[in-house]
C-alpha positions in Angstrom: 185.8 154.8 98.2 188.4 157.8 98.2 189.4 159.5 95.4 193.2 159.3 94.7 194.4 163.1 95.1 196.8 164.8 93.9 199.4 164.8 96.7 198.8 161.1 96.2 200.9 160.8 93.3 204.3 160.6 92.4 206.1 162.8 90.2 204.5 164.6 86.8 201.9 167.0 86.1 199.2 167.4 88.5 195.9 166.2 87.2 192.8 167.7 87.8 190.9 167.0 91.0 187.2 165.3 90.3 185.1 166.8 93.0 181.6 164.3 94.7 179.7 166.8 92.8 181.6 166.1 89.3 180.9 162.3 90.1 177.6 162.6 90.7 177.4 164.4 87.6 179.7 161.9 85.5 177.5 159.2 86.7 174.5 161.3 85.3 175.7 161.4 82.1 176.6 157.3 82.5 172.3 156.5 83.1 171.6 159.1 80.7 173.2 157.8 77.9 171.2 156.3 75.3 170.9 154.2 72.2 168.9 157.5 70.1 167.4 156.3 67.0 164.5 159.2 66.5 166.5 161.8 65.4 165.4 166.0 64.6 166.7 167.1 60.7 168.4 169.9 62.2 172.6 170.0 60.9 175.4 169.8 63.6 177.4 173.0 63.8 180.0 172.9 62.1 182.7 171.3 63.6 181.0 169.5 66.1 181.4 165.9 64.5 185.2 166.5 64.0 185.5 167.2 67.7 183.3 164.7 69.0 185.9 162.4 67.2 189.1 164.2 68.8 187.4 163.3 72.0 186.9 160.0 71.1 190.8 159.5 69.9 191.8 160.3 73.7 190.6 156.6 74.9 192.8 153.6 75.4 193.6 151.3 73.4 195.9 147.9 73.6 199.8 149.1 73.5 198.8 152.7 72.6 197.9 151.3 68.9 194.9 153.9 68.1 193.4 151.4 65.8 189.8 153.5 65.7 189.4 154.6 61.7 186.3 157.2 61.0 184.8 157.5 57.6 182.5 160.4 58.1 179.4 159.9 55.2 177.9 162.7 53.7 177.8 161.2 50.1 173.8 160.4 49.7 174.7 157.5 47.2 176.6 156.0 49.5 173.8 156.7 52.5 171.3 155.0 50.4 173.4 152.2 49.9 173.7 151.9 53.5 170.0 152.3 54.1 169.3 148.9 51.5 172.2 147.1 53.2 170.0 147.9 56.6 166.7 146.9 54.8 168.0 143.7 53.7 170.1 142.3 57.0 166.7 143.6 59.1 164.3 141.4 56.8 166.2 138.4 57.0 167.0 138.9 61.0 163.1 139.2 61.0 163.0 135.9 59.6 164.8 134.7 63.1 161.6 135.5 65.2 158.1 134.3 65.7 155.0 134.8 67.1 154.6 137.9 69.5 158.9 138.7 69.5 158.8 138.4 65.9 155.7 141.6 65.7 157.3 143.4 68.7 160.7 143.4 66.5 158.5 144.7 63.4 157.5 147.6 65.4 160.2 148.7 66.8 162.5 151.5 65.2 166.0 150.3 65.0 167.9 153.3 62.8 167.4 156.6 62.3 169.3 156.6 59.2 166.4 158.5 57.6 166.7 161.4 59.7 169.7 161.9 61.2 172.4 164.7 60.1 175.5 162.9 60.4 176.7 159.6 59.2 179.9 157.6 60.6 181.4 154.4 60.3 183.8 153.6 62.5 186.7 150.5 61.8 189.2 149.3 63.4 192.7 148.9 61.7 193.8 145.4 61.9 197.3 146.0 60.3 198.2 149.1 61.8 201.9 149.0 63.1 201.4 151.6 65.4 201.9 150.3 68.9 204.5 147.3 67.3 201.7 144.7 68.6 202.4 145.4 72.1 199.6 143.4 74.2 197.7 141.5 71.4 199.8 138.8 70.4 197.7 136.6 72.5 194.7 138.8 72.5 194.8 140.5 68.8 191.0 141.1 69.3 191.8 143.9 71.6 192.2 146.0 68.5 188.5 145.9 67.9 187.7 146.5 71.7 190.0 149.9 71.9 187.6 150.9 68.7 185.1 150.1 70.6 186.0 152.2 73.5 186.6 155.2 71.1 183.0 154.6 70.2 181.9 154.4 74.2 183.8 157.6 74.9 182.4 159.5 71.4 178.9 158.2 72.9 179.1 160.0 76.0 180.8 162.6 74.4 178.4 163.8 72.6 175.0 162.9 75.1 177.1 165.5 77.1 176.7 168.2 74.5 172.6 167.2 73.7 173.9 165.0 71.0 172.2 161.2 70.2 174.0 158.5 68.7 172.3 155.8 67.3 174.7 152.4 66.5 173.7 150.6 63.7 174.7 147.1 63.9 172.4 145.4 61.7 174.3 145.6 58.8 176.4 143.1 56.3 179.8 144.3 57.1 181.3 143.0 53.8 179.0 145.1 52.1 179.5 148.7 54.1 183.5 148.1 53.8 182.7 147.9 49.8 180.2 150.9 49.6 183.2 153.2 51.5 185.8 152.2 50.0 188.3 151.5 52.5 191.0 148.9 53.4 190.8 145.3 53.5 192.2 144.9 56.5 190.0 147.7 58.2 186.9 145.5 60.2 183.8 147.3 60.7 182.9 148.3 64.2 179.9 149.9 63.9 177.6 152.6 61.5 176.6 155.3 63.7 173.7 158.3 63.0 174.5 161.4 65.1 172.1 164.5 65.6 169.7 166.2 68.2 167.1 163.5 69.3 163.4 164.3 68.9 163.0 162.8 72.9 165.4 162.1 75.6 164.1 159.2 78.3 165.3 158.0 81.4 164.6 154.6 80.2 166.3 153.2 77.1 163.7 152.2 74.3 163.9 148.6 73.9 163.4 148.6 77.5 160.2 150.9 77.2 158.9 149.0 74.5 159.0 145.5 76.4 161.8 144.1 74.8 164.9 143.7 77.7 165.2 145.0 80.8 168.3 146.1 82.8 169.9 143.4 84.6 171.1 144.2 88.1 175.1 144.2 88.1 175.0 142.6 91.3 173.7 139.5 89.6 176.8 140.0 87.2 179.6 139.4 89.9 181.3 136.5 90.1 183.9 136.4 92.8 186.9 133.6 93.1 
């Protein structure tokens, strides 16, 4: 496939041009990514959370609305709270299994909440009237997705810079909106632990541990 260059494009700035060697590096940092949930103690510089959000901020979202909220968490009340809502949403999703699923789920580490420096919730704001509801009239779940690719471009983000991010999902959203305090019309995307991971793997955990294994995105075409 060839790149579209710059003399390719009409009017406006020039962008950059992405070299084969920065794709073969971008895609890298795509199968490197991972789900980090064993986290080291050791603090974030300063700063580095706040900018791992400004990078996050430059994804798209449905008629440029910017819906992605961030409540950074450093208040340890309000971490512990999280950590019992965790505790009590993973006992009763335990309840779901049996037999040799149900003791491969018991064993296997799903947050790092524990360990990990850096706490943040990220929301999506349902009522903003930024963007005047361009594209979601039909589709007004696209506000959640553009949170959610904030979150995708935070992710790599900060796997670029040596940082993990662990998602938290198993959580009663109700309950984390009430804890932080923020807006009823604000719907939780995700919790997310941030810091240095104690390992990095070329193959993601729950993989490793026998749980899922990558399909092949050739079996995920369907053509028309």
């Amino acid at each position: 496939m060839r790149p579209v260059e710059s003399d390719d494009l009409q009017g406006g700035e020039r962008p950059p041009a992405f070299d084969a060697q920065f794709r073969s590096k971008l895609h890298e940092l795509f199968a490197w990514r991972r789900d980090v949930r064993r986290f080291r103690r050791d603090p974030l510089p300063r700063g580095t959370l706040e900018q791992l959000i400004g990078e996050a901020c430059l994804a798209p979202s449905v008629g440029f609305s910017q819906p992605w909220r961030f409540v950074v968490v450093d208040n340890r009340a309000r971490r512990e709270q999280i950590a019992a809502n965790f505790r009590e949403a993973n006992q009763a999703a335990l309840g779901e299994y049996a037999g040799e699923r149900k003791a491969l789920y018991a064993r296997l580490k799903l947050a790092g909440l524990e360990d990990a420096p850096a706490h943040l919730a990220v929301f999506a704001d349902e009522a903003t009237d930024v963007g005047h509801a361009l594209g979601r009239r039909t589709m007004p779940e696209t506000v959640r997705y553009s949170a959610v690719a904030a979150v995708a471009q935070m992710s790599l983000a900060a796997r670029a810079a040596g940082i993990g991010v662990g998602w938290i999902s198993i959580l009663d959203p109700a309950a984390v909106a009430a804890t932080l305090e923020v807006p009823s019309a604000w719907a939780l995307i995700g919790y997310f632990c941030l810091g240095y991971p104690q390992e990095v793997s070329a193959q993601p955990e729950l993989e490793r541990e026998g749980w899922e294994r990558r399909l092949a995105y050739s079996d995920l075409i369907l053509r028309r």
